[in-house]
C-alpha positions in Angstrom: 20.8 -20.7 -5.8 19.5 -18.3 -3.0 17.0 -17.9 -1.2 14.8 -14.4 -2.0 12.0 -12.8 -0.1 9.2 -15.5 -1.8 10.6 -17.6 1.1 9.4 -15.4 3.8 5.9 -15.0 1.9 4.0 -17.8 3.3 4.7 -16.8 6.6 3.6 -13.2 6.0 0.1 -14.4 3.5 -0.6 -16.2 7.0 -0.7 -13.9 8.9 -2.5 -12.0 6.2 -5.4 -14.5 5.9 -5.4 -14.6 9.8 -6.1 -11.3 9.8 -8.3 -11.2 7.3 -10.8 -14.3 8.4 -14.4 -13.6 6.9 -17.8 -13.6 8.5 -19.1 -17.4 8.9 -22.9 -15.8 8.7 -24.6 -16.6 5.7 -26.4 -13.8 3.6 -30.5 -14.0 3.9 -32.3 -15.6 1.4 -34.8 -12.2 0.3 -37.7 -12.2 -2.0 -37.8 -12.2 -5.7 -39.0 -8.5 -6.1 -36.8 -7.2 -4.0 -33.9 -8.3 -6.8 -31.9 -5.7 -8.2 -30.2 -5.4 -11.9 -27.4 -3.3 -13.3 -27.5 -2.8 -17.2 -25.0 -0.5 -19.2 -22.3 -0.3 -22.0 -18.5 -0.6 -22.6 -17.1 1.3 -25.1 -13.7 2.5 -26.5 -12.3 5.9 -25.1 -11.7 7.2 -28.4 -14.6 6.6 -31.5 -17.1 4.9 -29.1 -16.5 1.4 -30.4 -18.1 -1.4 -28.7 -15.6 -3.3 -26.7 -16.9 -7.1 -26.3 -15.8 -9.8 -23.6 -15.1 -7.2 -21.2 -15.0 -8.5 -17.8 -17.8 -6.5 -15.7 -17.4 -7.3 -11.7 -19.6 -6.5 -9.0 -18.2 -6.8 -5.5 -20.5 -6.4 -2.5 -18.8 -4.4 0.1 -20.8 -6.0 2.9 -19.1 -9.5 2.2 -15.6 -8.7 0.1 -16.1 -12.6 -0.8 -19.4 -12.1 -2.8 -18.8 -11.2 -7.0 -20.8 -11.5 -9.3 -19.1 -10.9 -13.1 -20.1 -11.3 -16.5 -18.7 -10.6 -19.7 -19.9 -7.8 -22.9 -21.2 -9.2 -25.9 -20.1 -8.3 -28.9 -22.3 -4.7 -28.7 -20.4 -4.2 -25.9 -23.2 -4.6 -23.6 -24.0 -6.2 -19.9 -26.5 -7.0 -18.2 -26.2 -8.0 -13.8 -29.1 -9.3 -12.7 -30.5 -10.9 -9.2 -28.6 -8.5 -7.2 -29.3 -8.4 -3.6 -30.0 -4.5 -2.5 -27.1 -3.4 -0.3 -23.6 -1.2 -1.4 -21.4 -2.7 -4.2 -18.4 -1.6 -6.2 -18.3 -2.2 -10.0 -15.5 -2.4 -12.0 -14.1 -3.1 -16.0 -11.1 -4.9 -16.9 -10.1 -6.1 -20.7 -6.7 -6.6 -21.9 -5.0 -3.5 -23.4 -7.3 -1.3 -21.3 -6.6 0.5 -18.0 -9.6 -1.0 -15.5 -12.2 1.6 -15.3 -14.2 1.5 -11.7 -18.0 3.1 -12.0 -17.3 6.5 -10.9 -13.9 7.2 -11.6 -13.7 10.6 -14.5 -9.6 9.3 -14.6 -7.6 6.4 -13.8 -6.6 8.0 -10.5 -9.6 8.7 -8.6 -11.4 6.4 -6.0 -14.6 5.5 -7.9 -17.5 5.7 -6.6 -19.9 3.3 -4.2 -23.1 1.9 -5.5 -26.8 1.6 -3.0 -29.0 -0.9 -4.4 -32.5 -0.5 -2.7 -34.7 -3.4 -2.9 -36.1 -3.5 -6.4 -33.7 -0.7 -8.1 -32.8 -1.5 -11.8 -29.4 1.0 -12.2 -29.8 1.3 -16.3 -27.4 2.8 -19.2 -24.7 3.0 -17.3 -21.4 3.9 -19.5 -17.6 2.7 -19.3 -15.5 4.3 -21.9 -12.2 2.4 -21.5 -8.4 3.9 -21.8 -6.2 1.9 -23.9 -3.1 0.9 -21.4 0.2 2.8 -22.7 3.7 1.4 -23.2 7.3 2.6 -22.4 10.1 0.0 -24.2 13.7 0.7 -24.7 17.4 -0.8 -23.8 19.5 -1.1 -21.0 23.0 -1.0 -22.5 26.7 -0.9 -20.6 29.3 1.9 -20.9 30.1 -0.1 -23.9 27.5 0.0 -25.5 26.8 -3.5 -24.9 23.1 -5.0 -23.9 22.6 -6.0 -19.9 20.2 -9.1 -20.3 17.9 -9.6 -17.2 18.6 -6.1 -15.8 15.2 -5.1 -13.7 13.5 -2.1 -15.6 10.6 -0.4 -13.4 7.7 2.4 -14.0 7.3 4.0 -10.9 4.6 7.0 -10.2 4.8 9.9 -7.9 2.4 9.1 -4.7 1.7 10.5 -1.2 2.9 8.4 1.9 2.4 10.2 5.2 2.5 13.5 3.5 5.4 13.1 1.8 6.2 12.2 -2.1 6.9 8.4 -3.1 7.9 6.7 -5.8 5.6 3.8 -6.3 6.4 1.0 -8.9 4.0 0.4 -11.3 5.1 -1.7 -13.4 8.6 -4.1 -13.3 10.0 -6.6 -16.3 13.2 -7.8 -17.4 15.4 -7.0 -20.3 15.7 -9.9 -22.8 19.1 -11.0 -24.6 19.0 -7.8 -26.2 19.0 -5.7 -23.5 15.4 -4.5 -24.8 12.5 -4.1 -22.1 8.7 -3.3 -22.9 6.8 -2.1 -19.9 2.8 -2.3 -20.5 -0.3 -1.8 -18.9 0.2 1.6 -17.8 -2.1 3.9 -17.3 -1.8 7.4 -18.9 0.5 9.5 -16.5 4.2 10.6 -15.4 6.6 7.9 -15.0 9.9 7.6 -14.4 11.9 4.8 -15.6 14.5 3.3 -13.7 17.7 0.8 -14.1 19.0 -2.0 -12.1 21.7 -4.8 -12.9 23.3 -7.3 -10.3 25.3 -9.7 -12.4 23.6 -13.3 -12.2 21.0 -11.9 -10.4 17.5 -13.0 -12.5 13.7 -12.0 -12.2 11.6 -15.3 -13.1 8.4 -14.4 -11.6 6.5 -11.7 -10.0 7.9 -12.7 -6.5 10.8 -15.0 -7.2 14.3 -14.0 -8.3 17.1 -16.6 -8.7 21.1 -15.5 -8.3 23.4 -17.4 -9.4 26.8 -17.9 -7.3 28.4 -15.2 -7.0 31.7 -14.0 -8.9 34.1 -11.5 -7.3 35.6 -10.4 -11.4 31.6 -9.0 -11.8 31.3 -5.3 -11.6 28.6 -3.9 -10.0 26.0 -1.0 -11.5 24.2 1.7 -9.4 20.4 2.2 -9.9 19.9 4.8 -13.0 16.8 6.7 -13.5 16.3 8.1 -16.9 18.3 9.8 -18.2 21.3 9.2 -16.6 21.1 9.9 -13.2 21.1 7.7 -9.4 18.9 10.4 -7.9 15.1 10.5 -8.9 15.3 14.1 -7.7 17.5 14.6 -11.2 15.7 12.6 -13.0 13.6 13.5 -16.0 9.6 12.0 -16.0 8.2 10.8 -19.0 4.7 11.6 -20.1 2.8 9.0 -21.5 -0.7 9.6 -22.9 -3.3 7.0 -23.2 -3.0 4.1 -26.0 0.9 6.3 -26.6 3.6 3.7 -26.9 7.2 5.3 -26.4 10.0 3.8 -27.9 13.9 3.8 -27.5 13.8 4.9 -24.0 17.6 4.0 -23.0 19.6 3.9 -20.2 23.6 3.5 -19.8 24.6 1.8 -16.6 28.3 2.3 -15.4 30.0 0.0 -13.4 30.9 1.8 -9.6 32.5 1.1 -6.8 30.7 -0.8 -4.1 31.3 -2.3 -0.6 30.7 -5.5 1.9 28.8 -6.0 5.3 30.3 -8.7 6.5 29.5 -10.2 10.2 28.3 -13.5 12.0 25.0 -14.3 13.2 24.8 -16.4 16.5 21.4 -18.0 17.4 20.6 -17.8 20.8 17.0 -19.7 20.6 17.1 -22.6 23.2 18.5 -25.9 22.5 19.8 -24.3 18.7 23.2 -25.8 18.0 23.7 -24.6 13.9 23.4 -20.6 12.9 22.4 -22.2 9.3 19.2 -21.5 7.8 18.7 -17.7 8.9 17.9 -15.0 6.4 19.7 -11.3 6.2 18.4 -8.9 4.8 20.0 -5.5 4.2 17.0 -2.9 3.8 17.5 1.0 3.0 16.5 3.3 5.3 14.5 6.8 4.5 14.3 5.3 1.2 11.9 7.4 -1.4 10.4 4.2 -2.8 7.2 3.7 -0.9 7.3 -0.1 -0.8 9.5 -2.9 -2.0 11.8 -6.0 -1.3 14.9 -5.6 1.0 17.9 -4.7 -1.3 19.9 -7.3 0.1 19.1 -10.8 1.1 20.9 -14.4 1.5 20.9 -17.0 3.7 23.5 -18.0 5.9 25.1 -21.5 4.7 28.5 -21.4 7.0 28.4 -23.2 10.1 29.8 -21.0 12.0 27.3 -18.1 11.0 29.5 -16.1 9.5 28.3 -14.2 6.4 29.3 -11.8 3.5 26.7 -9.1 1.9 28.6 -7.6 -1.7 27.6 -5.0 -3.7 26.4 -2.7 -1.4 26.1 1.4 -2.1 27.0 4.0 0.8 24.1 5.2 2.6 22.4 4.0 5.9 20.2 0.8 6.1 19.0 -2.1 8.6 20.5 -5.3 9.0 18.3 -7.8 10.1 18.3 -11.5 10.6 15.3 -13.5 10.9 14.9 -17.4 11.3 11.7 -19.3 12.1 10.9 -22.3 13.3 7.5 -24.0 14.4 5.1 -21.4 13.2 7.3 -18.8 15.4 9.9 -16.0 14.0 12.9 -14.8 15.7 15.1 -12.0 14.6 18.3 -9.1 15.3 18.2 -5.9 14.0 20.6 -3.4 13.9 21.3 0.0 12.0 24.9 0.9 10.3 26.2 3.3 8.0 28.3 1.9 4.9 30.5 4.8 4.1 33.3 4.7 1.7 35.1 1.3 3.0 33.8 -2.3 3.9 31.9 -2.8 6.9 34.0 -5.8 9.0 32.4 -7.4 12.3 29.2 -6.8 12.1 27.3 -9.4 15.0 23.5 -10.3 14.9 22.1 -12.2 17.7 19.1 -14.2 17.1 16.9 -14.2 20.4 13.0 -15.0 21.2 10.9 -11.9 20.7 8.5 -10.8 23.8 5.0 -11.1 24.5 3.8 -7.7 25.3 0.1 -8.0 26.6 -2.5 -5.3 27.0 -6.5 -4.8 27.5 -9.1 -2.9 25.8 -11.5 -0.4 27.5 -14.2 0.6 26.0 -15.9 4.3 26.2 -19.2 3.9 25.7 -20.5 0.6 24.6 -18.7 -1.8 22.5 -18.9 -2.0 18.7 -18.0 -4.5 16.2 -18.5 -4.3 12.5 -16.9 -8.3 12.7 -17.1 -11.5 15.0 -13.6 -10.4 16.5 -11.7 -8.0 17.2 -8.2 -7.6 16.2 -5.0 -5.4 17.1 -1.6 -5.2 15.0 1.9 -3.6 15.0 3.6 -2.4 13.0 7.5 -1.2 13.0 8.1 2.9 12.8 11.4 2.9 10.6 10.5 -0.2 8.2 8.7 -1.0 4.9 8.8 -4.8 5.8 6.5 -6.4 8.9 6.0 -9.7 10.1 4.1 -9.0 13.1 0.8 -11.2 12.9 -2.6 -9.6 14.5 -3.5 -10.9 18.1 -7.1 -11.6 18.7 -9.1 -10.0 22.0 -10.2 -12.7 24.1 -12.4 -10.6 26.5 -10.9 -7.5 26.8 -7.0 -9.4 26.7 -4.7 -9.8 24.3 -1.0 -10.5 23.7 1.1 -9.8 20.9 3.6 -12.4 20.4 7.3 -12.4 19.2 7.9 -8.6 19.4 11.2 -7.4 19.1 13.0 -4.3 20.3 11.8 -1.0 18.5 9.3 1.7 17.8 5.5 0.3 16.6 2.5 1.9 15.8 -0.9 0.2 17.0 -4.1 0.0 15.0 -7.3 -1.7 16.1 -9.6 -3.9 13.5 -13.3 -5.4 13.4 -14.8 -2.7 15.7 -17.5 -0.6 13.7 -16.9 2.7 11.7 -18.0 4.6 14.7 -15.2 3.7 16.9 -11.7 5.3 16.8 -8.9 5.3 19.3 -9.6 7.4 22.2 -6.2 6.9 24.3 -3.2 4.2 24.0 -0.4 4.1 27.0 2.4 1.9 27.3 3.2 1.9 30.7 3.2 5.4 32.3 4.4 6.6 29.0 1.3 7.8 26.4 1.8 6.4 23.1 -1.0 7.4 20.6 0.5 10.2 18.9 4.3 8.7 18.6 3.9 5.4 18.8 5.7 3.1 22.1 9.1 1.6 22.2 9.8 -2.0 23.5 13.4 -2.6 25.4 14.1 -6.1 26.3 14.1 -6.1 29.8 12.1 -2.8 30.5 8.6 -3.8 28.7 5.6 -3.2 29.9 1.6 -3.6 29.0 -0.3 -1.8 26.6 -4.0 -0.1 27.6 -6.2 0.8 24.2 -8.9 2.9 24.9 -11.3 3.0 22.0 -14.3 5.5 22.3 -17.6 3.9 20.4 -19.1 7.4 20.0 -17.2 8.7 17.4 -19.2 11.6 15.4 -21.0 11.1 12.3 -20.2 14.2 9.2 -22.5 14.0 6.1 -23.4 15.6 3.1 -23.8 16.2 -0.2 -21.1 17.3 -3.2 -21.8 19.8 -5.6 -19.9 20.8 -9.1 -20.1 24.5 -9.3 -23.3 24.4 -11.3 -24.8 22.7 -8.1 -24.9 19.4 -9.8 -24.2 16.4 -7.6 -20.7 14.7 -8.2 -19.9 11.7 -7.8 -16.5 9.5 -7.3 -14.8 12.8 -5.3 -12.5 12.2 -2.6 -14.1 14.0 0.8 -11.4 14.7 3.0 -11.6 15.4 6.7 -8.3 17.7 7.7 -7.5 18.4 11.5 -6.7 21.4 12.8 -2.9 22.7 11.7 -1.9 22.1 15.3 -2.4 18.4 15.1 -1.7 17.6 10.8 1.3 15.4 12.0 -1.6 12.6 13.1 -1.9 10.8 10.1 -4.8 8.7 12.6 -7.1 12.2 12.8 -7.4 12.5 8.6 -10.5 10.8 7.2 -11.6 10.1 3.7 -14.2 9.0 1.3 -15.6 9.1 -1.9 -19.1 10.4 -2.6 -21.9 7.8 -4.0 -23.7 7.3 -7.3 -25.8 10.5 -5.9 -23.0 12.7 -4.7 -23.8 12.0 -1.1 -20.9 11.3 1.4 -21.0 10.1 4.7 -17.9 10.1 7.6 -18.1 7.8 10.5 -16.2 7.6 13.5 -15.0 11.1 13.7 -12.9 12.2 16.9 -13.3 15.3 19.0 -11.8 18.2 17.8 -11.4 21.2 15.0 -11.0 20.2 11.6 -12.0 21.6 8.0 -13.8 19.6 5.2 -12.3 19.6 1.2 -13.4 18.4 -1.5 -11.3 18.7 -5.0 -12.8 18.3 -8.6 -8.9 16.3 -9.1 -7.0 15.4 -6.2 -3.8 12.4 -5.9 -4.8 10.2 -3.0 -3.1 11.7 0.3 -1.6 15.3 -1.1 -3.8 17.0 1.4 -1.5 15.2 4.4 1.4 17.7 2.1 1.2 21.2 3.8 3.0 22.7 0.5 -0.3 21.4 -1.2 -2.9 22.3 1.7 -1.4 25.7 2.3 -2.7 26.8 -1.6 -6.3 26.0 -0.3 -6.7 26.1 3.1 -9.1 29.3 2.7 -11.7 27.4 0.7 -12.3 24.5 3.3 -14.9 24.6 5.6 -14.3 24.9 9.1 -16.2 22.1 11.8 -16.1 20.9 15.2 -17.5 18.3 17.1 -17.8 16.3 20.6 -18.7 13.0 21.0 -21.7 11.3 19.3 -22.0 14.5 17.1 -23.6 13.6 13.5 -23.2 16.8 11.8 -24.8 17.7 8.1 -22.5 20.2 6.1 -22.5 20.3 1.9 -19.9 21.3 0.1 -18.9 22.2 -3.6 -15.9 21.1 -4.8 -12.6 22.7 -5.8 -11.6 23.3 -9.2 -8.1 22.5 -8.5 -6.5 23.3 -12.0 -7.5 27.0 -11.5 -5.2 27.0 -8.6 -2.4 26.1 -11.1 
């Protein structure tokens, strides 16, 4: 039995929940005719049938742990009522339907917020739900033979930093059969990929069990359908909404494959055993936006050493972690596996360093929460365990860091603050980020202006018709589109109206697309097709700025 990533979870959810601590301040009791009501219908996509025992949820945005939900009744109908006034988001979820949010015109878009002035009653509102598709097939061997609890994923083309990821969507085991059924998918391009590690089996969403391992197994690359290891040569399948596709297989061939082996010694003070540390092995530049290390055990010898088998050429991080008393300590290092084993490998597990920094304010300070909060997180990894250190004045310190490059972001100050400077030392780190060395670190100085400028407006269709549920992007200049920090974003309301907070100096231009994925305008392939029909800005300090725009058709750009 091995140890997966579930083990690390706690740790991580911790720091989540740390990070995440809510408001103690209760809401204000308000008067009776100031209560507001939401009534509408949930029908069927296709024929307009009633769907009953829908769930209908209303989550206030002003305290993420308020919800209010009820469920249709057989006429498909639902009524919210007693709502506080204030700014809500409103979703509907039923099994064998994609969830619809109020505001969304397809599966992909943001939805749109609700405004509830005192006393409003929001009637005949109208979901029409998509019925979820389904991909199933079999994962079969060069002989022909059934590979029972191979991992079968959906994964969707999305944007990451400008660039094109593949995002799982959906991941099941096969059966005895080899046969896998992928559901809940919404209608889209997929593609559909393989994996098998002998022994290796999925029993929950975050828990896989291996059995012990057994040199005679082969070992099986990643296929994506048809037939290929490279997603770039794969073929996408098009599923429409309610479609089920059958018989989708995949062969998977047995290939050659390597071993990392090395020793881990544990440095921490007054640690005599190296037993109980995790490695992980973890891809680098790898085109899946997110996901589990591909490699993980936990050394059980004494002596540290360990073995990592079935590993594909390519580059990746090695890493070690081990944790004890609330506190993690780690080794990282790069290596290439080429087209032999990889012998000697050593990981030494030391205390990470306390790097400790100020914040100054420009202008007065402004907090959306009770405190405020700053986080790291690693340059050239999917994976962080770095937990959020709280300001105590204008101090705080950021605890077991190890060497690398981080990135720095700032929580709990209001929308109208953004990050006017961030050093490390001498060395200025807001555009690329600051590099710790053991030995060499120094203190970090966040600067963070509370006079960010305000850009609002109002979304037209092109028969001047407010739209609502539209993504409103904020794009800098082209000379600075490689600071992912200087894009803003956000959908328009129930009335079309959009408003951007926290806005910092500079030239930008302002787009807004009738159909848009979620971070393609961070693409310049994609920007460069309409960069003549966004509208040029610029603003200073404490600007608030009023500029209405109509919306792309972006399908007569195809």
């Amino acid at each position: 039995m091995k140890l997966s990533i579930a083990a690390l979870l706690p740790f991580f959810l911790a720091n989540i929940a740390f990070a995440q601590k809510p408001s103690p301040n209760p809401p204000l009791a308000r008067p009776k005719s100031d209560e507001c009501a939401i009534l509408g219908m949930v029908v069927k996509l296709a024929g307009s049938e009633p769907v009953k025992t829908a769930t209908v949820q209303l989550q206030s945005l002003q305290d993420l742990r308020h919800t209010v939900s009820v469920v249709t009744d057989v006429g498909g109908r639902f009524e919210l009522k007693g709502i506080d006034p204030g700014r809500y988001r409103l979703k509907v979820s039923r099994t064998g339907f994609v969830t619809e949010e109020y505001g969304q015109k397809t599966p992909n878009d943001p939805g749109a917020e609700i405004r509830l002035a005192p006393g409003q009653v929001l009637r005949d509102l109208l979901f029409r739900l998509i019925p979820w598709g389904i991909i199933a097939g079999r994962i079969l061997d060069d002989e022909g033979e059934p590979l029972p609890w191979a991992q079968v994923s959906a994964l969707r083309e999305i944007y990451s930093g400008g660039k094109r990821k593949l995002s799982p969507e959906a991941l099941v085991p096969t059966n005895d059969l080899g046969e896998y059924r992928l559901f809940g998918l919404k209608p889209g391009r997929y593609f559909i990929c393989a994996k098998y590690k002998a022994g290796l089996h999925v029993v929950g969403r975050a828990e896989v069990r291996e059995d012990d391992s057994d040199d005679s197994r082969p070992e099986f690359m990643p296929i994506y359908y048809p037939n290929s290891p490279d997603p770039a040569r794969a073929s996408t399948i098009t599923l429409k909404a309610g479609e089920e596709i059958p018989a989708v297989e995949i062969l998977l061939r047995p290939v050659t494959t390597f071993r990392v082996r090395g020793r881990v010694y544990n440095m921490v003070s007054g640690r005599r055993s190296n037993t109980g540390v995790i490695v992980q092995l973890e891809q680098r530049n790898s085109n899946v936006a997110w996901g589990s290390p591909d490699h993980q055990l936990n050394v059980e010898n004494s002596d540290g050493s360990f073995e990592i088998a079935g590993v594909l050429p390519g580059s990746y991080t090695l890493s070690a972690f081990w944790f004890e008393d609330g506190r993690r300590y780690q080794a990282r290092q790069s290596i290439e596996v080429g087209n032999a084993n990889v012998e000697g490998v050593n990981l030494t597990i030391m205390p990470g360093i306390a790097v400790s920094g100020r914040i100054v304010w420009d202008g007065k300070p402004s907090l959306d929460r009770d405190e405020l909060l700053v986080s790291i997180s690693p340059a050239d990894s999917r994976i962080s365990f770095n937990g959020p250190a709280r300001v105590v004045g204008s101090s705080f310190v950021l605890r077991d860091v190890f060497e690398g490059t981080y990135r720095l972001a700032v929580s709990g100050q209001s929308k109208d603050c953004y990050i006017k400077s961030l050093r490390y030392g001498s060395n200025d780190a807001l555009e690329s980020g600051f590099t710790v060395v053991r030995g060499a670190q120094s203190s970090l100085e966040v600067s963070i202006s509370s006079r960010g400028t305000r850009v609002q407006g109002a979304v037209m269709d092109q028969d001047k018709l407010p739209v609502t549920g539209l993504w409103v992007v904020l794009v800098p200049d082209e000379a600075h589109r490689d600071q992912s920090r200087l894009y803003q974003k956000v959908a328009t309301d129930q009335y079309g109206r959009y408003l951007l907070r926290g806005v910092a100096p500079g030239d930008y231009k302002i787009f807004c697309w009738d159909e848009v994925e979620d971070g393609a305008w961070e693409d310049p392939d994609f920007l460069r097709t309409f960069e003549n029909r966004g509208q040029k800005i610029s603003v200073e300090d404490a600007d608030v700025k009023t500029v209405d725009v109509v919306a792309i058709r972006a399908k007569s750009f195809e």
